[in-house]
C-alpha positions as CSV (number, residue, x, y, z in Angstrom):
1,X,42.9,106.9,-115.7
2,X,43.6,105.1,-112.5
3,X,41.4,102.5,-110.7
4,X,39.4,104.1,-107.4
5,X,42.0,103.9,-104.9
6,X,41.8,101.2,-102.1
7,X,43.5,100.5,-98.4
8,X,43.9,96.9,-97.6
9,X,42.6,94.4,-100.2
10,X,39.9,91.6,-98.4
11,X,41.5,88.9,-96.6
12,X,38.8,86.8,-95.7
13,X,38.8,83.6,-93.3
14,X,36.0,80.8,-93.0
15,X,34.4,82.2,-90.9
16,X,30.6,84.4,-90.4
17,X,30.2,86.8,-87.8
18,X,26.8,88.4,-87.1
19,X,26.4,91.4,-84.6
20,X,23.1,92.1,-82.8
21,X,21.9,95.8,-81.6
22,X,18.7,94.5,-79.2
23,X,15.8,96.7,-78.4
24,X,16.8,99.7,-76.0
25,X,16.0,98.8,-72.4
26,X,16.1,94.7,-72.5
27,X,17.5,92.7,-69.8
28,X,20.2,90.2,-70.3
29,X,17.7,88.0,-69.2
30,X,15.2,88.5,-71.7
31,X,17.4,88.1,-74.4
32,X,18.8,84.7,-73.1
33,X,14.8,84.1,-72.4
34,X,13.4,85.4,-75.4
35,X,16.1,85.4,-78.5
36,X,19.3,83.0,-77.7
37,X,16.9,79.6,-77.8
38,X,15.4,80.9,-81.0
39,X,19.0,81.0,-82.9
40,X,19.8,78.0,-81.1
41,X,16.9,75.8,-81.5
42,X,17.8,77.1,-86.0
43,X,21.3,76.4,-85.4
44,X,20.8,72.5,-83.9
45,X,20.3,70.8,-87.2
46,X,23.5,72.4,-88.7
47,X,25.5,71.9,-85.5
48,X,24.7,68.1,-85.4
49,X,24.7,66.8,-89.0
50,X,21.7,66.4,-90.0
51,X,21.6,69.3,-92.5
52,X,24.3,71.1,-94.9
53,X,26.5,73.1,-94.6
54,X,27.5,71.2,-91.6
55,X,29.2,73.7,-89.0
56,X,32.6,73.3,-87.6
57,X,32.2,74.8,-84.8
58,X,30.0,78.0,-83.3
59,X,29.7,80.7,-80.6
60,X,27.5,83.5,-78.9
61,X,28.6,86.4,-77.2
62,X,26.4,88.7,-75.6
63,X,27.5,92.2,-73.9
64,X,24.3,94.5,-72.3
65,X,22.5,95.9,-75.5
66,X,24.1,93.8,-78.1
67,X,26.1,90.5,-78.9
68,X,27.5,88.5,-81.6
69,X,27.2,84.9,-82.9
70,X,30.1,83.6,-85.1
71,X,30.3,80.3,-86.8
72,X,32.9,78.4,-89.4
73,X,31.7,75.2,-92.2
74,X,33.8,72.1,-92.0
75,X,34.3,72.7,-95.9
76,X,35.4,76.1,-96.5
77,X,34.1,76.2,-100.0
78,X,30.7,76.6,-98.7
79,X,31.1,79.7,-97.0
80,X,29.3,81.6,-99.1
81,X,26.4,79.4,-98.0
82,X,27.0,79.7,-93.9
83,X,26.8,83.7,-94.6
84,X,23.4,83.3,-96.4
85,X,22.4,80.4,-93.9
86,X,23.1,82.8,-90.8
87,X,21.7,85.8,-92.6
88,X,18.4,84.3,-94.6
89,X,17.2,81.9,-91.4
90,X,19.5,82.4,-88.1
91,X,19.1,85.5,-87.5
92,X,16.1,86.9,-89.5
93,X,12.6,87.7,-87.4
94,X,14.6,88.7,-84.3
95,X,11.8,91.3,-83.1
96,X,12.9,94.8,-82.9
97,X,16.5,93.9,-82.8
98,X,19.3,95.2,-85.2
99,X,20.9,92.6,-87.4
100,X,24.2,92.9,-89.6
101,X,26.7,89.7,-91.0
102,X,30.2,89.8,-92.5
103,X,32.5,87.4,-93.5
104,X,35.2,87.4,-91.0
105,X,38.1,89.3,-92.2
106,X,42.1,88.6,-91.3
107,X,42.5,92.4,-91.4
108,X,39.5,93.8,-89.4
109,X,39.1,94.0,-85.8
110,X,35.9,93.3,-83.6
111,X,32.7,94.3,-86.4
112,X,34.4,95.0,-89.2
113,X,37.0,95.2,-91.6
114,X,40.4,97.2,-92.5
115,X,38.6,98.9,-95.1
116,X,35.6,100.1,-92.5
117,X,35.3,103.7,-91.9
118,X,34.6,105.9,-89.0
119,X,33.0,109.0,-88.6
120,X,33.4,111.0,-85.3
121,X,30.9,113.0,-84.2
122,X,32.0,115.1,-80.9
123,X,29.8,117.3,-78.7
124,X,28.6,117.9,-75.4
125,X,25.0,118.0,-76.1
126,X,23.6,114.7,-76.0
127,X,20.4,114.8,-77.1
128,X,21.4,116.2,-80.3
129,X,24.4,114.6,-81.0
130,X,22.5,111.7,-80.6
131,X,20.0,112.5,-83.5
132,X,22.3,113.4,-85.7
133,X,23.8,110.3,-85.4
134,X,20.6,108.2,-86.2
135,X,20.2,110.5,-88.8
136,X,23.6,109.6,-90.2
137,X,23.1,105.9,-89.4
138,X,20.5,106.1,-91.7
139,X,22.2,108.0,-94.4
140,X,24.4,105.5,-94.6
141,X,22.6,102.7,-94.6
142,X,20.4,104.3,-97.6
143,X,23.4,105.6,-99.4
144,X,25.4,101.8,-99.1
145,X,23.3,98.9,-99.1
146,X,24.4,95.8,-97.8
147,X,27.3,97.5,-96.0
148,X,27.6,96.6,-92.4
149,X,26.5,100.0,-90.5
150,X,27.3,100.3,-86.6
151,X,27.3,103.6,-84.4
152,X,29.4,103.9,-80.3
153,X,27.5,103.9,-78.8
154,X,24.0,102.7,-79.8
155,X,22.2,106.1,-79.7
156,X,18.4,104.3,-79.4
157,X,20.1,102.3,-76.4
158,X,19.1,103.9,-73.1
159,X,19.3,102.8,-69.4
160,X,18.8,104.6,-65.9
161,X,21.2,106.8,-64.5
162,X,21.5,109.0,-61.0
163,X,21.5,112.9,-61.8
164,X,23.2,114.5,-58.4
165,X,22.6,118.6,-58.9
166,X,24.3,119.9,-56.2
167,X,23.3,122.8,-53.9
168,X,26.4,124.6,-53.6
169,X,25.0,127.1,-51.1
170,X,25.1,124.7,-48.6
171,X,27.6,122.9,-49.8
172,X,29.6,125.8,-48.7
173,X,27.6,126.1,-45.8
174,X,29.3,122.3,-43.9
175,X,32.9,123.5,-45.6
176,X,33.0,121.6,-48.7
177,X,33.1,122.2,-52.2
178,X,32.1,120.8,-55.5
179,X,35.6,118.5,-56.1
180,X,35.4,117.5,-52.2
181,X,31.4,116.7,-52.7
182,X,32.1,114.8,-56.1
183,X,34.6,112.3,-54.4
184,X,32.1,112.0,-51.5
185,X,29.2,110.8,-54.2
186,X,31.6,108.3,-55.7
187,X,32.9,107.0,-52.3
188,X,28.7,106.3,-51.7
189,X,28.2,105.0,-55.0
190,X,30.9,102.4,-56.8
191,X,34.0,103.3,-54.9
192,X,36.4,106.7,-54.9
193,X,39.8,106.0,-56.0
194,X,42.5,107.0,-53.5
195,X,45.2,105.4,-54.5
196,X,47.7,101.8,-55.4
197,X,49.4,100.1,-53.1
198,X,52.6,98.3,-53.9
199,X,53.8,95.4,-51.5
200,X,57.3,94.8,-53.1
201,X,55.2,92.4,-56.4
202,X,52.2,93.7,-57.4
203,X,50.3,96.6,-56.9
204,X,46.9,96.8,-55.2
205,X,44.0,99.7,-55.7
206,X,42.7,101.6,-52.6
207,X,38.9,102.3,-53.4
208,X,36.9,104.0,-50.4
209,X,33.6,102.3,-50.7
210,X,30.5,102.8,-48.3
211,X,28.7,100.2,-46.9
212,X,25.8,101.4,-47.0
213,X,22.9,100.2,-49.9
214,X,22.6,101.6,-53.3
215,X,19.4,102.7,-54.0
216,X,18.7,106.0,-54.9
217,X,16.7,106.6,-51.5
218,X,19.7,104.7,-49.7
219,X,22.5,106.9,-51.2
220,X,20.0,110.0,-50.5
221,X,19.9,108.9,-47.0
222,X,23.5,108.1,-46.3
223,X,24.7,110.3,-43.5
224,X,28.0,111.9,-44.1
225,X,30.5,113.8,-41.5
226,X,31.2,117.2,-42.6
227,X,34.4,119.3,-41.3
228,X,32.0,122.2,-39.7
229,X,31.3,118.6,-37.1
230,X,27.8,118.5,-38.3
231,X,26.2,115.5,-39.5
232,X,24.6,115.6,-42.9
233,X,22.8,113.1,-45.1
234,X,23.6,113.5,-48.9
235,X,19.9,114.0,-50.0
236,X,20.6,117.6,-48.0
237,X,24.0,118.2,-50.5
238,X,22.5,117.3,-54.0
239,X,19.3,116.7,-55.6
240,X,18.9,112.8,-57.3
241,X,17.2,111.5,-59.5
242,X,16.7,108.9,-61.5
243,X,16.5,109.3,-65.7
244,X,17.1,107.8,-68.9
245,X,20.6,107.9,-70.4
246,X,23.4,106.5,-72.9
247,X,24.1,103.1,-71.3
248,X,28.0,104.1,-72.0
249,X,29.9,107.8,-72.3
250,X,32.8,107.4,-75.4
251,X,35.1,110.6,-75.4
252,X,38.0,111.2,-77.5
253,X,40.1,113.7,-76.3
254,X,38.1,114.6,-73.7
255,X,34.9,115.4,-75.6
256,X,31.9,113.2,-75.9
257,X,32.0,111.2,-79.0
258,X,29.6,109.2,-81.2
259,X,31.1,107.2,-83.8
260,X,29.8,105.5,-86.9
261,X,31.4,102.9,-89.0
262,X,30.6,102.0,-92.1
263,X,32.0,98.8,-93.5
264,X,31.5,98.5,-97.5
265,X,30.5,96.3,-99.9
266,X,33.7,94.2,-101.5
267,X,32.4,95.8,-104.9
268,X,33.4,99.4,-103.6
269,X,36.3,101.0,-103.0
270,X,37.0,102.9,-100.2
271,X,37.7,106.1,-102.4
272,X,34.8,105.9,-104.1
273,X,32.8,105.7,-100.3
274,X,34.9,108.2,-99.1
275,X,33.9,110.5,-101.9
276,X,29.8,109.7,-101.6
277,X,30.4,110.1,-97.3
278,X,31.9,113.8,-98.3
279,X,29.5,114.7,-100.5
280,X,26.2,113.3,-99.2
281,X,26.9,112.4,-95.6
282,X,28.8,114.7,-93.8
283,X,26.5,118.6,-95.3
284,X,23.5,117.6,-93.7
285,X,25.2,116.4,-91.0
286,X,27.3,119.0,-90.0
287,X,24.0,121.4,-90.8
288,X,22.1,120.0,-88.0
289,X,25.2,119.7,-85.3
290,X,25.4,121.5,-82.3
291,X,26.8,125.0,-81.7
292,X,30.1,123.1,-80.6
293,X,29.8,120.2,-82.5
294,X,32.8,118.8,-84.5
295,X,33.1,115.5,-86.7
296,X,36.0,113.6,-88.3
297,X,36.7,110.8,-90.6
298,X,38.8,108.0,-88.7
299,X,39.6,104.5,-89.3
300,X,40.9,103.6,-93.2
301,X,39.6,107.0,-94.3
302,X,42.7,108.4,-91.6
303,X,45.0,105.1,-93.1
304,X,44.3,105.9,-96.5
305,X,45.8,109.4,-96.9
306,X,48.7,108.7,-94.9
307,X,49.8,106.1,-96.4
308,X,49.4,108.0,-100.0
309,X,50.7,110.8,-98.5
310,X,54.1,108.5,-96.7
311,X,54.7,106.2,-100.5
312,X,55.0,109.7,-102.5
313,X,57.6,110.9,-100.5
314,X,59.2,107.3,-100.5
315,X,58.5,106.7,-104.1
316,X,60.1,110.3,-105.4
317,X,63.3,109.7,-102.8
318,X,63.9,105.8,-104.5
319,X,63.9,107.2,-108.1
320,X,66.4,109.9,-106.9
321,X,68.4,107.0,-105.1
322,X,67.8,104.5,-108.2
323,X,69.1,107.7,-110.6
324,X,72.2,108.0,-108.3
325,X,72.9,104.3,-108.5
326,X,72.8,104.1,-112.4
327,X,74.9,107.2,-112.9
328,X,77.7,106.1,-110.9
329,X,77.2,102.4,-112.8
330,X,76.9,103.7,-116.2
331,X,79.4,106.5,-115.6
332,X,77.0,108.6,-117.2
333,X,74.0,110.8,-116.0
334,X,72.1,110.8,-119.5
335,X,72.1,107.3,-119.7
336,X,70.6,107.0,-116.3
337,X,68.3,109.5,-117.1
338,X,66.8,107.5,-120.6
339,X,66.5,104.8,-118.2
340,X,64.6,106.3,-115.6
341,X,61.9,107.3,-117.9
342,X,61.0,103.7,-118.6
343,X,59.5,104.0,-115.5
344,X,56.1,106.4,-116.2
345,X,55.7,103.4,-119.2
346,X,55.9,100.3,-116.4
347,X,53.4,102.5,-114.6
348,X,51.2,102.7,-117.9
349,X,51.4,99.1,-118.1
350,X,50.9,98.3,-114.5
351,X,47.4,100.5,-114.6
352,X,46.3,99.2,-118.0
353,X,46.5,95.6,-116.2
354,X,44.4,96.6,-113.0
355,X,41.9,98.2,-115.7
356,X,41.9,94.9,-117.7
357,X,41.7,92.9,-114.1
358,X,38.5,94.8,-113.2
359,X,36.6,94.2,-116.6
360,X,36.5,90.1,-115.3
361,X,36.3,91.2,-111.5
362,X,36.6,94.3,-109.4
363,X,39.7,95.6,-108.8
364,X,40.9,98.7,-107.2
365,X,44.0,100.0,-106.8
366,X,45.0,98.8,-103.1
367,X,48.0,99.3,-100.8
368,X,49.5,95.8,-102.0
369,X,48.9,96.9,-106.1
370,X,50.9,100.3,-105.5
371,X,53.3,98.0,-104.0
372,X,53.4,95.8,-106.6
């Protein structure tokens, strides 16, 4: 029986990464207020000496709704201790705020690892795609404890955003039209796109950009030239207001996307996760999705079967290659042949070894050991 199958094996570095999720709706400056002089102010006796593991060296990074504080031991043997040190009594206590550590991984990206895996939720109802992915967030975190569980973007995250509902009677009514109006509302607000300009070297953007302030009663106000010659303000065009929303918009080919990764323990495999997500994840899930709701597996789950799928096809056209070889060496195709099969037995053998491996330590049956 084979081991669970596998993608990448861990390649770890000394190094601990922790990533924060704060409370939906606080300021940059409340967490460099409230929560950065709290991890510092733990941090200070390991970063000078005067307690073990001594760090090496150490960061923060913080982005609006989250961040990230990494640090490395000057002996790399301890590691295992800086990852309960930043887990146990860095980070714990951090009120209402979502905490997850790794060990840094050569293979992984930004929050996680090669063997993470993603699940795409796509639709264009928000408020129930958004459920369904803290309901999933949670499945996962119940179904694979200790594994490092993100979603993209933080569904419990929220900030304010300008609705502009257009009145398209009167829209009509100056000689405009929703497209015309839409690039009107960005020219207002952050700037309208028009265009690059190239002076021979380097190319230079052309935003059209009002002047005028950017409060929702300023924008409202702004008067605008229409081509009936009237003068209009915008207020008279659309209806604003101001309501909570997803701090950030992902899509994936063109629809709106939520994405959660999961990254496992070391002691699973990924087929073994892949498996539990299909069986105990992804029915509820898909049971409570919108009308036109869709989800995917991504990341290694994607990596995974096509690299199975690419080694079969290589694997059966090198035995039909290596046959070829040994017939026209031994001048005889039923030699070749009684040589060939002495490869099912190295494959016997090769197994039987993994198995044996994983009896002292887990072992699965990664991209490197079919390889091998």
């Amino acid at each position: 029986m084979l081991p669970p199958l596998d993608y990448l094996p861990p390649v770890k570095r000394a190094a601990i990464d922790a990533f924060f999720d704060f409370p939906p709706g606080m300021s940059s400056e409340a967490v460099n207020r409230e929560l950065l002089p709290t991890m510092l102010e733990r941090m200070r006796p390991y970063m000078e000496g005067r307690q073990e593991p001594r760090l090496k060296n150490w960061y923060i990074l913080t982005w609006p709704g989250g961040g990230t504080i990494g640090a490395r031991v000057i002996e790399e043997r301890r590691i295992g201790e800086l990852e309960r040190l930043v887990r146990d009594k860095i980070v714990v206590g951090l009120p209402d705020t979502r905490v997850f550590t790794v060990e840094g991984d050569l293979f992984g990206g930004i929050g996680g690892s090669a063997r993470s895996v993603g699940i795409h939720l796509q639709s264009e109802d928000t408020a129930r795609l958004n459920r369904v992915a803290l309901e999933g967030r949670s499945l996962l975190e119940k179904l694979f404890p200790g594994a490092a569980v993100q979603s993209f973007p933080n569904p419990d995250d929220v900030a304010l955003e300008l609705h502009a509902v257009p009145d398209d009677r009167r829209i009509a009514e100056v000689g405009w039209d929703r497209a015309t109006l839409g690039t009107v509302v960005r020219a207002v607000g952050e700037g309208a796109w028009l265009g690059e300009y190239f002076d021979g070297k380097s190319r230079l953007p052309i935003i059209l950009r009002s002047s005028e302030g950017t409060t929702p009663e300023d924008l409202s106000n702004a008067p605008l030239m229409t081509p009936a010659g009237l003068v209009v303000r915008l207020g008279d065009l659309v209806q604003l207001s101001t309501v909570l929303g997803p701090p950030a918009i992902r899509r994936l080919n063109h629809r709106r996307t939520v994405t959660l990764t999961v990254d496992p323990p070391a002691s699973l495999s990924l087929e073994t996760v892949l498996s539990t997500i299909d069986a105990k994840v992804l029915p509820p899930l898909r049971a409570h999705m919108p009308p036109d709701g869709s989800m995917r597996l991504a990341g290694s789950a994607d990596s995974l079967s096509q690299t199975l799928a690419a080694m079969s096809r290589v694997f059966a056209l090198a035995l039909i290659v290596l046959l070829l070889l040994m017939t026209v060496l031994f001048r005889s195709v039923r030699d070749s042949v009684i040589v060939l099969l002495t490869v099912p037995l190295a494959l016997v053998g090769g197994v039987f070894g993994l198995r044996l491996l994983d009896l002292v330590k887990f072992q699965a049956l990664d991209l490197l050991s079919m390889i091998g």
